[in-house]
C-alpha positions as CSV (number, residue, x, y, z in Angstrom):
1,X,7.7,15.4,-27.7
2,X,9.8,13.7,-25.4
3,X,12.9,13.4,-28.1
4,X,12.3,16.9,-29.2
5,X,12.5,18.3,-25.1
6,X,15.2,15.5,-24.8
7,X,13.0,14.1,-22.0
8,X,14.4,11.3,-20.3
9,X,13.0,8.3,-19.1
10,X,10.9,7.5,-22.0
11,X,11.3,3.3,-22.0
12,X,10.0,3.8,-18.5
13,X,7.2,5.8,-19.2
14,X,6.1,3.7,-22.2
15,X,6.5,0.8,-20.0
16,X,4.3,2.3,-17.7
17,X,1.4,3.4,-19.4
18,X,1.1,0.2,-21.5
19,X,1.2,-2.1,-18.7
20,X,-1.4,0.8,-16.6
21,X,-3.6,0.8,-20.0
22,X,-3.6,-3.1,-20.6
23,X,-4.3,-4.0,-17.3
24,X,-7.1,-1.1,-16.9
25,X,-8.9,-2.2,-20.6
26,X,-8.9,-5.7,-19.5
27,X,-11.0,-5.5,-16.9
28,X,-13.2,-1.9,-18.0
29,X,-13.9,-3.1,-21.4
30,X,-14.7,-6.5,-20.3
31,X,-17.8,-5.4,-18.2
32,X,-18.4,-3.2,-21.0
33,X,-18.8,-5.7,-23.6
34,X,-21.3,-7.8,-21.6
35,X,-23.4,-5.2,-20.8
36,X,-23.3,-3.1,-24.2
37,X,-25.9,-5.5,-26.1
38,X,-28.3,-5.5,-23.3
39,X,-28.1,-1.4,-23.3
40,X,-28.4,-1.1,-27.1
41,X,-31.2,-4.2,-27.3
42,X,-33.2,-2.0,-24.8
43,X,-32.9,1.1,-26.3
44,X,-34.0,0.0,-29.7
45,X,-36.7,-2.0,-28.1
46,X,-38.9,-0.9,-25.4
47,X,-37.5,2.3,-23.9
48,X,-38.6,1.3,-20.5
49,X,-36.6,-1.1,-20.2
50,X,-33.9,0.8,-20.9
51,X,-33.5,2.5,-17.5
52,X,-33.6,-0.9,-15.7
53,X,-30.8,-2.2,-18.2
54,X,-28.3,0.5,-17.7
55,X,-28.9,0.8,-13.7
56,X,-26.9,-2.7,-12.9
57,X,-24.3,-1.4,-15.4
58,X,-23.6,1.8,-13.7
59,X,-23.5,0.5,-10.4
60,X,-21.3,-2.6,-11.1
61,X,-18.8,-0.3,-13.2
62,X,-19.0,2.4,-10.2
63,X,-18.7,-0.6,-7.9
64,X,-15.5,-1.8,-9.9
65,X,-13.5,1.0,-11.4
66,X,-12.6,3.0,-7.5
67,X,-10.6,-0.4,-6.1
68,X,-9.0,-1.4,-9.8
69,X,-7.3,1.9,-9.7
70,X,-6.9,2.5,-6.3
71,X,-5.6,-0.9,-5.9
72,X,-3.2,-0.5,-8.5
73,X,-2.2,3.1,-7.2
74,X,-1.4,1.5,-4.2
75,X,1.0,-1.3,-5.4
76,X,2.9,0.3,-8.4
77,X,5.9,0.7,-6.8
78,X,6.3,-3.6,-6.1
79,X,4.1,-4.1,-9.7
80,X,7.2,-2.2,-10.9
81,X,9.3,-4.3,-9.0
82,X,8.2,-7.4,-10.1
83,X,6.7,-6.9,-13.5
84,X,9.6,-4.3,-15.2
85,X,13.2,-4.8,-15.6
86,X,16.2,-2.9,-13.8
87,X,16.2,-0.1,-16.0
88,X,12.7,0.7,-15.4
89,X,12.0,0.2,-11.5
90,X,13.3,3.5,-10.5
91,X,11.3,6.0,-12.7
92,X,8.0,3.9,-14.2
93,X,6.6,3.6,-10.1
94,X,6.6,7.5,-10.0
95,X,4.2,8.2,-13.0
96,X,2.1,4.5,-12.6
97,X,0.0,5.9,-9.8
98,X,-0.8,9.0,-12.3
99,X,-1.4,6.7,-15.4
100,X,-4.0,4.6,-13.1
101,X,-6.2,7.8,-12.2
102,X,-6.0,9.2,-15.7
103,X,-7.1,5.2,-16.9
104,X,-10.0,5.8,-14.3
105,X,-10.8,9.3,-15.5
106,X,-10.5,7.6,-19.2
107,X,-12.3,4.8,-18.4
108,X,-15.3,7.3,-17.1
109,X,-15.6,8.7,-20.5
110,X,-15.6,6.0,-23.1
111,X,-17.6,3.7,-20.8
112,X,-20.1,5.8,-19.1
113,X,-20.6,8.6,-20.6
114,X,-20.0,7.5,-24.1
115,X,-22.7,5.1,-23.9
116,X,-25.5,7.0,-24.3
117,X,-24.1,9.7,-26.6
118,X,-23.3,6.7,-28.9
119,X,-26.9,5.6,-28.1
120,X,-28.2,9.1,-29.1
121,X,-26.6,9.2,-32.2
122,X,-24.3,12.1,-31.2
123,X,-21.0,11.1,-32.6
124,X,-19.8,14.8,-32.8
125,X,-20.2,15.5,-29.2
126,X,-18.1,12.4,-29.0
127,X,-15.6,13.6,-31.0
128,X,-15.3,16.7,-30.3
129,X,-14.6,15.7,-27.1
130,X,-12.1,13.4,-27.8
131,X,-10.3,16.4,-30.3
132,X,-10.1,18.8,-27.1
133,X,-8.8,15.7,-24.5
134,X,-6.3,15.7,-27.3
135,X,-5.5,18.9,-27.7
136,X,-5.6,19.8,-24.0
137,X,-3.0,17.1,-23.4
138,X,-0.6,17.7,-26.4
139,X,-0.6,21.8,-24.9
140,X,-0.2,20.5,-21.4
141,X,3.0,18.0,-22.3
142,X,4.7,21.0,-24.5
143,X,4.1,23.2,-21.0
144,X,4.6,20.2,-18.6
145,X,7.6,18.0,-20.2
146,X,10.5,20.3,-20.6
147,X,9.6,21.5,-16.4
148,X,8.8,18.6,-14.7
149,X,10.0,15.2,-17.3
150,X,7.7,12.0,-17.1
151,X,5.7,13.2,-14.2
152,X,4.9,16.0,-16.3
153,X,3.4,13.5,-19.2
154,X,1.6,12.0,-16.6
155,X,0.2,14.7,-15.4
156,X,-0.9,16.0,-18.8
157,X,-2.9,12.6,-19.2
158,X,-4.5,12.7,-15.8
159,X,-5.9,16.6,-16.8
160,X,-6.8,15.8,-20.2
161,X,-8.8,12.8,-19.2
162,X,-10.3,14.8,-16.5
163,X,-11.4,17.4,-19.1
164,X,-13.0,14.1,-21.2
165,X,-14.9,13.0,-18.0
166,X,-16.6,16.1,-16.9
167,X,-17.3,17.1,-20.9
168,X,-18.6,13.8,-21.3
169,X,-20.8,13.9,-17.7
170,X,-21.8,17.8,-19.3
171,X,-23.2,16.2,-22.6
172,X,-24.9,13.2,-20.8
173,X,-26.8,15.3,-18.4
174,X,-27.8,18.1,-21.7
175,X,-29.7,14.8,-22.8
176,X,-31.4,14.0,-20.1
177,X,-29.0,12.7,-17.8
178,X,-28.4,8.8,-16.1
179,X,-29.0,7.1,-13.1
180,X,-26.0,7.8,-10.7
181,X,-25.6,4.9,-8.0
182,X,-24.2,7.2,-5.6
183,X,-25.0,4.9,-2.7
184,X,-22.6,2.4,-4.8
185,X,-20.1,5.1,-5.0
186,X,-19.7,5.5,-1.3
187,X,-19.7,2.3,-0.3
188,X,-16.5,1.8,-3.0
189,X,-14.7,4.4,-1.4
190,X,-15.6,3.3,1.6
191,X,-13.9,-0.4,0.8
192,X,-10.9,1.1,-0.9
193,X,-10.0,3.1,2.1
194,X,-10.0,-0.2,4.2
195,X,-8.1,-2.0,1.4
196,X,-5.2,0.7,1.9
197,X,-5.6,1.0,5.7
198,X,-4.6,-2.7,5.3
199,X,-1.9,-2.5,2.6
200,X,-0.1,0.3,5.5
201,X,0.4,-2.9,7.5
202,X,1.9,-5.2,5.3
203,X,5.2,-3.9,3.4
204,X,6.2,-4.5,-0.5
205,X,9.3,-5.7,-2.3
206,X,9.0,-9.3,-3.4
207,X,6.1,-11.4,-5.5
208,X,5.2,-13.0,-2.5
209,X,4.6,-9.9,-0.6
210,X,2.4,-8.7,-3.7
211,X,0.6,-11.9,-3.8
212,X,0.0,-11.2,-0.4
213,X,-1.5,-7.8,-0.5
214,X,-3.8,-8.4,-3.5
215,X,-5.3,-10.9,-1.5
216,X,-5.7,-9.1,1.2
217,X,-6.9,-6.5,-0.4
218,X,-9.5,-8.4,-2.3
219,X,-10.3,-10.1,0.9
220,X,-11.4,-6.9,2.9
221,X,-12.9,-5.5,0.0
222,X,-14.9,-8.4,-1.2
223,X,-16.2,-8.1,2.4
224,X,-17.5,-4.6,2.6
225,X,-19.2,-5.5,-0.2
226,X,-21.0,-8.5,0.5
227,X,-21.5,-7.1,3.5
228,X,-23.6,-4.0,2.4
229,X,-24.8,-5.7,-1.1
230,X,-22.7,-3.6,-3.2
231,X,-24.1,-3.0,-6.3
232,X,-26.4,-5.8,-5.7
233,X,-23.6,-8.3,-5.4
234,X,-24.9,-10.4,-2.7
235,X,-28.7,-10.4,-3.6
């Protein structure tokens, strides 16, 4: 779509989003895959016990998914910097922020909610949601592209990944519905909003400075949640 608009900017973009999606996949689908046997073991065995298996899974991913792409929000613009060549560092920091939230929003479908449609047996649910996130973003990017270029991509992913999540939540709650850790949830926020508070303080532009700021980051934020037990961390 972006050749047939003659979009610019489309190294940078693909640049981008495949660093945003490795980096995003590495961490979400590793949690994923440790807890994933425990969640299907349980629901094949003794239902009971399934409830107690996916409650620690929902509040580390809740726990983890908020600062991953918050964080990485936040430092784009020096990830960019440090990670993508010259040709790239003026355009890919303007759509990574995007990418991150609609990795997030993506990352709330295929490991949350997709887990217990896949657990019910309801592939077509599954993929029927996937065939409207896909046609919701393909209609978006013809609108989007030709107006507003690689923001407008990104923007298309971020709405289209939205649509996944809250089709997904829909269908989860239909069967019964899951365990929320909204106490989690709060207490993430809470920590990412000190993690930025601190990142205002301390300026970008070189590895060093990055190294700097992820530590800090993961510093203050491994302390509001040791702190409050976040998704029992600490205990």
């Amino acid at each position: 779509l972006m050749a047939a608009f003659a979009v610019p900017g489309l190294g940078a973009y693909g640049a981008a989003a495949d660093l945003t999606q490795q980096a995003f996949g590495l961490v979400f689908s590793a949690l994923f895959l440790a807890w994933f046997p425990r969640l299907v073991s349980a629901w094949e065995g003794d239902k009971a016990a399934y409830p107690r298996q996916l409650q620690p899974y929902l509040q580390a991913t809740v726990a983890l998914m908020p600062p991953v792409a918050a964080g990485f929000a936040l430092v784009s613009a020096d990830v960019a910097h440090v990670l993508l060549g010259a040709a790239y560092q003026a355009d890919a920091p303007r759509v990574m922020p995007w990418l991150a939230l609609a990795a997030l929003l993506g990352g709330v479908r295929m490991y949350v909610s997709d887990v217990p449609l896949h657990l019910h047996k309801r592939l077509d649910l599954q993929c029927l949601i996937v065939g409207l996130c896909g046609a919701c973003g393909l209609a978006l990017n013809v609108w989007l592209l030709p107006r507003f270029g690689i923001v407008g991509a990104a923007w298309s992913a971020v709405a289209a990944n939205a649509l996944g999540a809250g089709l997904g939540i829909w269908q989860v709650q239909r069967l019964g519905g899951m365990p929320w850790p909204w106490r989690d949830l709060a207490i993430s926020l809470l920590g990412v909003a000190l993690m930025a508070l601190v990142w205002w303080w301390v300026p970008g532009g070189t590895l060093l400075r990055l190294i700097l700021r992820v530590v800090l980051g993961a510093a203050v934020f491994g302390a509001v949640a040791l702190a409050t037990d976040l998704a029992g961390g600490r205990s």
